[in-house]
N, C-alpha and C positions, 0 to 999 in steps of 0.2 A: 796570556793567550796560550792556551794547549794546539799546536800545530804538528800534525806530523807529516813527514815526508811520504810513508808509506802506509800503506793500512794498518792498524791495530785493531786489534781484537779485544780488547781490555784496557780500562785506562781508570782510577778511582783512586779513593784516600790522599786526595791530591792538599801536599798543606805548604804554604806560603808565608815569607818574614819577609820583612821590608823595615830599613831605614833610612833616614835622610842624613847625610854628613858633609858640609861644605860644600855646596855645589852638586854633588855626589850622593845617589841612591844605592845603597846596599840589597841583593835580592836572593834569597835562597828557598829553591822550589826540591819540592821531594812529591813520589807519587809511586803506585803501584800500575805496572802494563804489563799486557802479554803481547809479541807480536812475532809473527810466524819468519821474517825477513829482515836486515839489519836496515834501521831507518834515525831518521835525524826528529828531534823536540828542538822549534823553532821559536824561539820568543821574541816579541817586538820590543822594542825599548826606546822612548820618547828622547833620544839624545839631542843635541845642538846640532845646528848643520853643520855637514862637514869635518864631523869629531873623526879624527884620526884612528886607524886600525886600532894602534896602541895604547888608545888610551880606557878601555873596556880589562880590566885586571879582573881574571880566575881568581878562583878560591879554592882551595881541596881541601871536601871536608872528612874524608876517606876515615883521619881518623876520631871523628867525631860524628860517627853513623846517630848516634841516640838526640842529634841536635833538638829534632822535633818532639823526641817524646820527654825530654828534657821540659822542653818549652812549656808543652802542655802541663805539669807537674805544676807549673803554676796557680793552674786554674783549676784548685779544688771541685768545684760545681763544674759541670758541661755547660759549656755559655750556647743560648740562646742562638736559634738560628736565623739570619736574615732572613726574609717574607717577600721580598719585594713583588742598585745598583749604584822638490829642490832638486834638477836637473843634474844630478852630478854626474860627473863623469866616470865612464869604468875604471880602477886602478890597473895598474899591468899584476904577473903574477898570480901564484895560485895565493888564497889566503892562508894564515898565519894557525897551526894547529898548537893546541894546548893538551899537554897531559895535564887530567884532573881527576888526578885518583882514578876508580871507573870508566872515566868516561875520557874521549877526545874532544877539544870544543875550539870551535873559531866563531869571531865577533865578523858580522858580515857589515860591513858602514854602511850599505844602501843598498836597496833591491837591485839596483843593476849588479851589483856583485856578487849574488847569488852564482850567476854566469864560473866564477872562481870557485864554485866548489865541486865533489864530486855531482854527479850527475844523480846519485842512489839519494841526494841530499838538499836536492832544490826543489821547487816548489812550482807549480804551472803557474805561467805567466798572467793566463785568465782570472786565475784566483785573486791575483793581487790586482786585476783592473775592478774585483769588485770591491776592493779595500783603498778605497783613493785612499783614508784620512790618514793610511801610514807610508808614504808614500815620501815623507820626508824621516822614518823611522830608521834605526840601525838594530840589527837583531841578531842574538845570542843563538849558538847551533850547536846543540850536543847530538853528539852518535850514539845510537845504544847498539845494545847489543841484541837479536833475537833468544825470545824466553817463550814457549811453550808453555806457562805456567805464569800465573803472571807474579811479578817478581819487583817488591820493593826495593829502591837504589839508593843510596845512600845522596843524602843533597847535593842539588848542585849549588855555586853558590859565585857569586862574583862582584864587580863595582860600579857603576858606568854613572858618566857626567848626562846628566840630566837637567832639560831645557823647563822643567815644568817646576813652577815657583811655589817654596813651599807647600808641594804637593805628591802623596806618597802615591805609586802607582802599582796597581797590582795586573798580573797578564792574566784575565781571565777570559777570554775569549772564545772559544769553541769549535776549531776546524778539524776534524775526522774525516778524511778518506776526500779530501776536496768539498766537503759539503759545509754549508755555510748557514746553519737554521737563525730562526728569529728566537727560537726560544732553546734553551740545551739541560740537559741532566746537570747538576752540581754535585757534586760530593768534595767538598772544600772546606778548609781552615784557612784560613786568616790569619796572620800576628804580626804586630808592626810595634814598634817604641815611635810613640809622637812628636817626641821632642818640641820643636816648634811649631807645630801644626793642635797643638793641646786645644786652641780657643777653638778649633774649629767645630761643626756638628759630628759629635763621635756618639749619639746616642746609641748606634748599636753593637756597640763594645764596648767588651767590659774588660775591667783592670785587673792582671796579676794580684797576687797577695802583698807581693813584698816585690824589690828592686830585684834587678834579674840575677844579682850575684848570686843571689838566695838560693837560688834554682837551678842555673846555668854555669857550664863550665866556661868561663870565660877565655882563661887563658885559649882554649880550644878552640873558640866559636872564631880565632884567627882578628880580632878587631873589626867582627862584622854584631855583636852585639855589646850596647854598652851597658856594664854593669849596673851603674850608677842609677840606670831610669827603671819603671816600672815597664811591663810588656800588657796591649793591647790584644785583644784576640774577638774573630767574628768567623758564624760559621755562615757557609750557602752553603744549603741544602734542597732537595729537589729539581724542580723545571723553574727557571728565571730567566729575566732578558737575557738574549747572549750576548753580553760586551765586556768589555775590561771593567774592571774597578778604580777609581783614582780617588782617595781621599785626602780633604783639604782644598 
């Protein structure tokens, strides 16, 4: 889900990695914005209830800016673009900020926590009464920076225990300026390693050439890509439903 705090002006080249490891989903998002004001990119994340602050691990991939085009390097041909798709209580305290490289980031555990963050960095209340279904969610808050120009960041990237079984989820969602369409602009990349989720319907992606070592700096990617597997990739493009993505 692309969510901002404050208005932007620019938002595109948006590309996305996803793994599954033990319980645990890997997610590293990059994209190109311009925005006039310093504002928050807010991501939902399908956690267990009640998953602890702590337990949502950063990633800095500061020095691994080329993660994405790395990635792509895989996939000689330009693949194919999709056509188409818990009551808790407030904790005390402000929440938990993360240096990550560029950016400052804190794991919010439950919308009522939102409350714990700056003010420049929450989100109206109303929004989220038209989003029951995340409403048992925990979500990921990076700050940026205001850029006049719009200005590619280097990935964000992090860990979090994930309630969704055998299934890879991606944020693609669509909220700009409070507005919440049925249908939204894509400009998206895709790329996940399937690991266990192989048998599932993956007809609209296609497979790297070779295993990722081939391609990918592993030591770099921090143990968020594993060598050993082949990488997945799908593009949305254009006007599509606006919702998330979850394959498997």
């Amino acid at each position: 889900m692309c969510i901002f705090s404050q208005s932007v002006e620019d938002v595109s080249d948006t590309s996305i990695f996803a793994r599954l490891e033990n319980g645990h989903q890997f997610l590293v998002y990059r994209m190109s914005y311009a925005a006039a004001n310093e504002l928050a990119m807010v991501l939902p994340l399908p956690v267990p209830t009640a998953t602890a602050e702590e337990a949502v691990r950063f990633i800095s991939l500061q020095q691994y800016p080329t993660f994405f085009d790395d990635m792509l390097s895989g996939f000689p041909t330009r693949s194919a673009t999709l056509s188409l798709g818990r009551g808790a209580p407030v904790a005390a305290g402000i929440l938990s900020v993360h240096d990550v490289g560029d950016f400052d980031a804190s794991f919010v555990p439950h919308i009522h926590d939102f409350a714990r963050l700056d003010p420049r960095f929450r989100l109206d209340d109303e929004l989220w009464n038209k989003l029951p279904e995340y409403a048992e969610y925990g979500f990921a808050v990076f700050k940026l920076k205001p850029t006049k120009q719009a200005k590619s960041v280097h990935p964000m990237a992090f860990r979090f225990p994930t309630r969704l079984d055998d299934a890879i989820y991606f944020p693609t969602l669509h909220i700009h300026d409070g507005d919440l369409p049925q249908n939204a602009e894509f400009d998206h990349m895709l790329y996940c390693q399937f690991g266990q989720t192989d048998e599932n319907d993956t007809s609209n992606w296609r497979q790297s050439f070779d295993v990722a070592s081939k391609f990918m700096d592993i030591p770099r990617s921090a143990g968020i890509v594993d060598g050993d597997l082949h990488c997945s990739c799908m593009g949305m493009n254009g006007t599509l439903k606006n919702t998330d993505t979850i394959v498997g």
